[in-house]
C-alpha positions as CSV (number, residue, x, y, z in Angstrom):
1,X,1.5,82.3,-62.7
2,X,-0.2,79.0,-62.0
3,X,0.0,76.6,-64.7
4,X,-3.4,74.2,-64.9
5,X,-2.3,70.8,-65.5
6,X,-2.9,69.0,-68.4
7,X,-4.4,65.3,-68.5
8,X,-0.8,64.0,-69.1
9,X,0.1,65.7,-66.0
10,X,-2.4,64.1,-64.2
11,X,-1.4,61.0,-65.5
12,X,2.0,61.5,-64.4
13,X,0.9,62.1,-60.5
14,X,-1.3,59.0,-60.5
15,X,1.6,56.8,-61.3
16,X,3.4,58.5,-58.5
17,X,1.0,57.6,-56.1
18,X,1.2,53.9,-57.4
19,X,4.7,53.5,-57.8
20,X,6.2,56.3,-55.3
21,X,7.8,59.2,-56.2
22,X,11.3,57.1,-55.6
23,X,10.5,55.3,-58.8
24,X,10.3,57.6,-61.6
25,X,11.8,54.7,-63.8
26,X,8.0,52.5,-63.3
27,X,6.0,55.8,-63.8
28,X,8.1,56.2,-67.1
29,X,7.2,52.9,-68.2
30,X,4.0,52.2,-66.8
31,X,3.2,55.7,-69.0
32,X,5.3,54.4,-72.0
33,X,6.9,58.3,-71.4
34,X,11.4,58.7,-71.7
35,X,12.1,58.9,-68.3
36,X,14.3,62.1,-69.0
37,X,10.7,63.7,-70.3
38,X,8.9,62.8,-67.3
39,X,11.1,64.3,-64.9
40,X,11.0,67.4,-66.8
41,X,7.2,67.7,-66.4
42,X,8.0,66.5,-62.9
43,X,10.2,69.8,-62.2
44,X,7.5,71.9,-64.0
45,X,5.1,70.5,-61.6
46,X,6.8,71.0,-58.2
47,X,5.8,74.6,-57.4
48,X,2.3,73.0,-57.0
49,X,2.8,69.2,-55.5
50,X,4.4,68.4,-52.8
51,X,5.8,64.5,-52.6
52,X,6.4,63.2,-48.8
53,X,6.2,60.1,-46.7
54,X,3.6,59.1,-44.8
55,X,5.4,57.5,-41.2
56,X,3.3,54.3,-40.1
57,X,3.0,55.7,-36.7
58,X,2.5,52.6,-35.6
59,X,5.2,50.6,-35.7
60,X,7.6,53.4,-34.0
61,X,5.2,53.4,-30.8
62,X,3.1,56.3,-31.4
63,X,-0.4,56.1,-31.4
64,X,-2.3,59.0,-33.3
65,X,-5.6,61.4,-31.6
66,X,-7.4,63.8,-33.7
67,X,-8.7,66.5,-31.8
68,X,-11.6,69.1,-32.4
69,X,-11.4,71.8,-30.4
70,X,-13.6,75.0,-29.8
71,X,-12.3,78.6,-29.0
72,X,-13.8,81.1,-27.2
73,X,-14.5,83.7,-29.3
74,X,-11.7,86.4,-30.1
75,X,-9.0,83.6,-29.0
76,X,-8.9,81.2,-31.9
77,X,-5.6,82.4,-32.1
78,X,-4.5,81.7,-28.4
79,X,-5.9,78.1,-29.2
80,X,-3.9,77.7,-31.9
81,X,-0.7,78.4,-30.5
82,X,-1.3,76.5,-27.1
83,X,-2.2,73.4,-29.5
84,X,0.8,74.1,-31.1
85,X,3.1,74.1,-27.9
86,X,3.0,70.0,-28.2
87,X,6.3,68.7,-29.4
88,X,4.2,65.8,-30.9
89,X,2.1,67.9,-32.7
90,X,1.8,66.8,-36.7
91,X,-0.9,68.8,-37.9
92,X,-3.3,71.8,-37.2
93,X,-5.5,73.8,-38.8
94,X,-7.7,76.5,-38.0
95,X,-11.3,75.9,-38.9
96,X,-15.0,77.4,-38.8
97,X,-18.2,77.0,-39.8
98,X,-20.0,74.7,-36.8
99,X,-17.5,76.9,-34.7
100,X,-14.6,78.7,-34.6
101,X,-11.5,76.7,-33.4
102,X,-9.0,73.9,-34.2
103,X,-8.5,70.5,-35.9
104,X,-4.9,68.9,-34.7
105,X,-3.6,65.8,-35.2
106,X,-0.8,64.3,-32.7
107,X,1.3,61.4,-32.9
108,X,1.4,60.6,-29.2
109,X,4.4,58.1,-27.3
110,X,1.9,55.0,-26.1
111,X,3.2,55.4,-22.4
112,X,1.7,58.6,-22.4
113,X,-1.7,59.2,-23.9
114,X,-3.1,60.2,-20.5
115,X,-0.9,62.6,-20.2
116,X,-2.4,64.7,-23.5
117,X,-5.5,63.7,-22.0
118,X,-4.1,65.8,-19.0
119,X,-3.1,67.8,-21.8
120,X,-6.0,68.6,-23.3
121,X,-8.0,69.0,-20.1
122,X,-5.8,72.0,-18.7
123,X,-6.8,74.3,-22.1
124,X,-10.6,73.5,-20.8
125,X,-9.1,74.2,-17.2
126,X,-7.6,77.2,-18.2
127,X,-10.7,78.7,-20.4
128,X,-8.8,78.3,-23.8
129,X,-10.8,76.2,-25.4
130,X,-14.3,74.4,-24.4
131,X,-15.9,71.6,-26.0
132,X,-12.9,70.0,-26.9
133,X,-13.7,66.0,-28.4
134,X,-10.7,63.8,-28.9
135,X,-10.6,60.0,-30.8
136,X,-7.7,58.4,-30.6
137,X,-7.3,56.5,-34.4
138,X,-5.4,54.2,-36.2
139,X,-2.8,55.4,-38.8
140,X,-4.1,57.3,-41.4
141,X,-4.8,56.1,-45.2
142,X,-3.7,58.5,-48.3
143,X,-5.6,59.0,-51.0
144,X,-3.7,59.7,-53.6
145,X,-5.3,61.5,-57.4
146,X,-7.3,59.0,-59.5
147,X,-8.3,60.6,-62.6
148,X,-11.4,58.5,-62.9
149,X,-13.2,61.6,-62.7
150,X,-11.6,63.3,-65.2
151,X,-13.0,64.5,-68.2
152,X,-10.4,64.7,-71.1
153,X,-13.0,66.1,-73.4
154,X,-13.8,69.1,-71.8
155,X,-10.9,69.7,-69.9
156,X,-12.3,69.6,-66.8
157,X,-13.7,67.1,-62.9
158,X,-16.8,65.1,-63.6
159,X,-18.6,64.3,-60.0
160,X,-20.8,61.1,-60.3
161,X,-22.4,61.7,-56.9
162,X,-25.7,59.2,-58.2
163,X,-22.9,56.4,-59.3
164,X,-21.2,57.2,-56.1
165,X,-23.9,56.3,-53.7
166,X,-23.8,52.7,-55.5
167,X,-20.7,52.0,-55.5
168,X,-20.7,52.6,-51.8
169,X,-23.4,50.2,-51.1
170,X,-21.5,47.9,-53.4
171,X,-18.0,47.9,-51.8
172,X,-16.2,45.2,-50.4
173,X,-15.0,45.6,-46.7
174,X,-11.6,44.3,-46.8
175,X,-9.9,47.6,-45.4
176,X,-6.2,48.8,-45.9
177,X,-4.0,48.0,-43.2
178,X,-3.5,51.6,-42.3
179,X,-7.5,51.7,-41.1
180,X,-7.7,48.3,-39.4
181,X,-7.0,48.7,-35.3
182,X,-3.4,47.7,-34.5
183,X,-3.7,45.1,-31.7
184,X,-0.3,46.5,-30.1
185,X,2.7,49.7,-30.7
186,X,6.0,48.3,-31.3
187,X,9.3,50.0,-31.3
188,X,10.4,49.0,-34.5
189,X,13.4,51.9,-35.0
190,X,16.2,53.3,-33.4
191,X,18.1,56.7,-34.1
192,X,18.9,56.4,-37.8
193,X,15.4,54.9,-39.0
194,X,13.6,58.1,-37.4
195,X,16.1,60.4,-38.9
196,X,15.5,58.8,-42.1
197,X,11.9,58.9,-41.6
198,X,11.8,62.7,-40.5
199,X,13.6,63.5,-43.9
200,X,11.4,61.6,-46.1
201,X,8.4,63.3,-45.0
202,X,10.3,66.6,-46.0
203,X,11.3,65.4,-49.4
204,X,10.5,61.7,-50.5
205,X,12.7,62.2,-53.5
206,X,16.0,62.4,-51.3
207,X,18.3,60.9,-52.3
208,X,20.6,57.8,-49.9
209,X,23.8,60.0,-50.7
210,X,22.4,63.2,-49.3
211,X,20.5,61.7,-46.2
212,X,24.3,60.3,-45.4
213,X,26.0,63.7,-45.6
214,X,23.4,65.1,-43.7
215,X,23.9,62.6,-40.6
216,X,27.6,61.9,-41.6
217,X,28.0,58.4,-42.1
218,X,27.8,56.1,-45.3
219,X,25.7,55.2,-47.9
220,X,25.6,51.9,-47.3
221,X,24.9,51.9,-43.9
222,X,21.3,54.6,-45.2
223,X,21.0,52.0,-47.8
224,X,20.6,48.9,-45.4
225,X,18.9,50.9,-42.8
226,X,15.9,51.7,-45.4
227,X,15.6,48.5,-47.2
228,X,15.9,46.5,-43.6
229,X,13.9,48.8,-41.4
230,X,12.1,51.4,-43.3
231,X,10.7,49.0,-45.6
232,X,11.6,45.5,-44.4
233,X,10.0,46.7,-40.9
234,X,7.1,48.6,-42.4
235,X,7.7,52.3,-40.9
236,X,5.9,53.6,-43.7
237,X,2.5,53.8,-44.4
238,X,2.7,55.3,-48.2
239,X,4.1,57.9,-50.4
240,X,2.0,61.0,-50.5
241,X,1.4,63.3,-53.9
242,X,-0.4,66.5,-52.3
243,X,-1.9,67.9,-55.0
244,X,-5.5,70.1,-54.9
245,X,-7.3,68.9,-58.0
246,X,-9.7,72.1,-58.2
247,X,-9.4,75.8,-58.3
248,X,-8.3,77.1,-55.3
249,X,-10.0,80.0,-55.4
250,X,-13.5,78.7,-55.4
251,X,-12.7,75.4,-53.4
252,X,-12.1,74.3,-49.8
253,X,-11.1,71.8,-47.7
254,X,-13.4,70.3,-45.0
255,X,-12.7,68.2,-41.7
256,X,-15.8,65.0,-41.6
257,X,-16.5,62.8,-39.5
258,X,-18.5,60.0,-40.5
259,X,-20.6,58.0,-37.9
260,X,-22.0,54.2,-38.7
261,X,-23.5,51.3,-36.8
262,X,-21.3,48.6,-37.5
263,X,-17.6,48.3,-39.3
264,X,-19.0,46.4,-42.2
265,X,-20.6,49.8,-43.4
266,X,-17.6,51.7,-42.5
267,X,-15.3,49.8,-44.4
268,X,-17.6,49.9,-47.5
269,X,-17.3,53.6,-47.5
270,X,-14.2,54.1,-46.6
271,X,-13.5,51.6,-50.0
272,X,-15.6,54.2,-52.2
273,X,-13.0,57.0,-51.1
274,X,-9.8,54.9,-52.2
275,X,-10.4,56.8,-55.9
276,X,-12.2,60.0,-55.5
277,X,-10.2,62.5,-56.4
278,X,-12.3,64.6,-53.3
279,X,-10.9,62.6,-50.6
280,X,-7.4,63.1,-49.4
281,X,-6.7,61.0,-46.8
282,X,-9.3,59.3,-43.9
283,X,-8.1,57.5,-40.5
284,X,-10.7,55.1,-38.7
285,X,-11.5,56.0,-34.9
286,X,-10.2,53.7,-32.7
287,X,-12.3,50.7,-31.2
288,X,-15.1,52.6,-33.2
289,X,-16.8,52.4,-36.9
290,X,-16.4,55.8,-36.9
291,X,-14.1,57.3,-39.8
292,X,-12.4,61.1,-40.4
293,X,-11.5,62.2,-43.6
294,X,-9.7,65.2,-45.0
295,X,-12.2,66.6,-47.9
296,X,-11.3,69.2,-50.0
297,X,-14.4,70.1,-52.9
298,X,-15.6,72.7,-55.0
299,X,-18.1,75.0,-53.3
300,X,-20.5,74.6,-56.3
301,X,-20.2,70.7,-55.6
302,X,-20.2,70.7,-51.6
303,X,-24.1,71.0,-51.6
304,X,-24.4,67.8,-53.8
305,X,-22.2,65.7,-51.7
306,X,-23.8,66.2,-48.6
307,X,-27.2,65.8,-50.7
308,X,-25.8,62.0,-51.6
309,X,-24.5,62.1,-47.3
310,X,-28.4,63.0,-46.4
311,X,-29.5,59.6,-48.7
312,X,-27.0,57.5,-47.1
313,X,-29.0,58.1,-43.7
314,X,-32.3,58.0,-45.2
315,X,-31.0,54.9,-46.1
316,X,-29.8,54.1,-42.9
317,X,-26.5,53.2,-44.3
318,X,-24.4,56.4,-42.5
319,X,-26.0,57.1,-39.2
320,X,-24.8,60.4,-39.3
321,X,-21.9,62.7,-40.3
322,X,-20.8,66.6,-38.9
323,X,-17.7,68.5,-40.5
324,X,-16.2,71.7,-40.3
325,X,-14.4,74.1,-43.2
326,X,-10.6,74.4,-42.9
327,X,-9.1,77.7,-42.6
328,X,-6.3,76.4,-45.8
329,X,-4.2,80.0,-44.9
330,X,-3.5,79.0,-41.3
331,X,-2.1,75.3,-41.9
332,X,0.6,73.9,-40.5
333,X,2.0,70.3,-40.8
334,X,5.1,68.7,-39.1
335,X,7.7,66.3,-39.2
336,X,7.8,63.2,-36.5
337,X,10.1,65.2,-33.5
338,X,12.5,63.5,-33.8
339,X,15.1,65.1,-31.6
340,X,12.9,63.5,-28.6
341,X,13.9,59.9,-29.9
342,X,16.9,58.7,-27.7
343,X,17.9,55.0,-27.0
344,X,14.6,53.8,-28.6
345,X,12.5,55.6,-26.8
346,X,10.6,59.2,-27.0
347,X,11.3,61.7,-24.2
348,X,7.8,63.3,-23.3
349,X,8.1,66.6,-21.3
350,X,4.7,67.0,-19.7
351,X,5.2,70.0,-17.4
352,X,7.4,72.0,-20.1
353,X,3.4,71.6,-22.2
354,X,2.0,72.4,-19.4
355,X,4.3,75.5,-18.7
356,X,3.8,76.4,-22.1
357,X,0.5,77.1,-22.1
358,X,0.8,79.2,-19.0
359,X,3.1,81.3,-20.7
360,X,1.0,81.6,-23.4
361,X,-1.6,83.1,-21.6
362,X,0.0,85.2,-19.5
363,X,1.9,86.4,-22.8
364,X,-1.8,87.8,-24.0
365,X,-2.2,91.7,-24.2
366,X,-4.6,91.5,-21.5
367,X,-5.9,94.4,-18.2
368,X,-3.3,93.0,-15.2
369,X,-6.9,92.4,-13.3
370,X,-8.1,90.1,-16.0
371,X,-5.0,87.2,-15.0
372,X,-6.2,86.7,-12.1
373,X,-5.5,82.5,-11.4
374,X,-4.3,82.2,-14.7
375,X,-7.4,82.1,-16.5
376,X,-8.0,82.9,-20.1
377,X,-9.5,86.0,-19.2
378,X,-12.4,86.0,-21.4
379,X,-14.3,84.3,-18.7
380,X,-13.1,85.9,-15.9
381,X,-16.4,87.9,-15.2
382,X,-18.3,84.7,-15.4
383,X,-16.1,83.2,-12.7
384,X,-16.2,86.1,-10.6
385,X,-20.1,85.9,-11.0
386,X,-20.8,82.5,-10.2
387,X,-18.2,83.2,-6.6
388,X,-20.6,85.5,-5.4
389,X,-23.8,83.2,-6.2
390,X,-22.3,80.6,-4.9
């Protein structure tokens, strides 16, 4: 049964998202808690958190695109898994709501972003998705639980949507370095630092001893490889606490994307979703001042926040803003591949993707006349029709 956590709880998984969950000994402290008590709340806790590593992208020459993409109807699925046939795939979702489809994120080798351009432009070719908009973005920022929202009284989240709308128009516009535009993507790894990488996002609590055993060399060597490079050549980003605040049950999580006419405005509301214990993590659009964040809310409170997004363009402060509902049961998020890292450099298979997707559709349950020209072959009528007017 799923245990509601208490303040002190809370508590706990803010100072993890301050200190990192690799330094239980500050949370102990900074919480004036025995360390030996706060792991045992920890261990109660796990079934519902999940503590990973964010990888700053970045700096190990990957360069991230968030794409929306719209199925045809009665082939979200077929979307889904042709999305999912890119080795640098990190993260997809289904979704509905403005339409049925995909949000993906992909952490793309530099060398070849036309290529998923290419990419993308074959599942349009091929009828397996239409509509499909892609922005290439910076690094993405975590939000990690605040409990500034938190009302210990009752027992329950406080939303201060009126104070909310100030504080935006209040912010500073100094931004984190994850949402500022890198002006270049250097390979700042080799082999080891992206297979300690890939096992940090799977457990940021691993310890140097086991990540040796695992690759078979020494704890030393782990030990210089993350102080020097992981750290000492920023490959992180952050440590990430995933934790939904609210009740499952009568909450969801949303994909925005929030439009404004300069960065200065950007930046100041992107700075009011550092805290909120709503927003989970936002990257900034490339070249643009253009942000998407990951929102997850309580039904009952959706309404009011995009009641305090319609002010912010009467006020001509957000010059507009469009989302979509994630489908949370159809989630998927992955590691960086590392496998495809060899002598500092990723291996990019375009034609294998390309193949893939071919497969894929010729794999569908479909009439044998309906795969004609390898076509999705929910359109194949319409093609057929316009042939003969044509």
């Amino acid at each position: 049964m799923r245990k509601n956590l208490d303040f002190f709880d809370l508590k706990i998984l803010e100072g993890l998202g301050t200190y990192g969950p690799r330094n239980i000994t500050a949370v102990a402290k900074q919480l004036g808690l025995p360390e030996a008590t706060l792991r045992r709340r920890l261990k109660q806790m796990l079934p519902q958190i999940f503590l990973r590593a964010n990888v700053y992208h970045t700096n190990i020459g990957l360069k991230k695109v968030i794409v929306f993409a719209e199925a045809f109807q009665g082939y979200e699925n077929l979307l889904y898994h042709c999305l999912d046939a890119h080795d640098y795939l990190i993260y997809i979702s289904r979704c509905f709501g403005a339409y049925e489809g995909c949000v993906a994120i992909f952490a793309v080798p530099t060398a070849h972003c036309g290529d998923f351009e290419q990419f993308l432009g074959k599942l349009e070719d091929k009828r397996v998705a239409r509509n499909i908009r892609y922005h290439w973005s910076t690094c993405f920022q975590t939000v990690n639980l605040k409990c500034d929202w938190y009302d210990n009284d009752s027992k329950s989240w406080k939303f201060y949507w009126k104070g909310w709308i100030k504080e935006v128009l209040t912010e500073g516009t100094e931004l984190p370095f994850t949402l500022k535009d890198p002006p270049e993507y250097p390979m700042k790894a080799d082999e080891t630092d992206i297979f300690i990488l890939k096992e940090l996002e799977a457990d940021a609590t691993i310890s140097l001893k086991e990540m040796a055993s695992k690759l078979k060399t020494s704890v030393p060597l782990i030990k210089y490889h993350f102080d020097k490079h992981i750290i000492g050549r920023c490959l992180l980003e952050d440590f990430q606490v995933i934790y939904y605040p609210f009740d499952k049950s009568i909450s969801n999580g949303f994909f925005f994307m929030f439009m404004f006419d300069n960065l200065e405005k950007m930046s100041k509301f992107a700075r009011s979703l550092l805290d909120k214990p709503f927003a989970l993590s936002m990257g900034k659009v490339f070249g643009e001042p253009s942000l998407f964040a990951y929102i997850y809310l309580p039904l009952a409170e959706l309404r009011r926040f995009l009641d305090s997004l319609g002010e912010l363009v009467r006020m001509g402060f957000l010059r507009r803003y469009e989302y979509v509902l994630q489908d949370m049961k159809m989630t998927q998020r992955y590691s960086i591949p590392h496998k495809f890292f060899k002598n500092k450099s990723w291996q990019h298979e375009q034609e294998k993707y390309l193949k893939k997707v071919d497969d894929l559709i010729a794999m569908e349950t479909f009439p044998v006349e309906e795969k004609k020209r390898g076509i999705a072959p929910h359109l194949q009528k319409n093609v057929a029709f316009h042939q003969a007017c044509s």
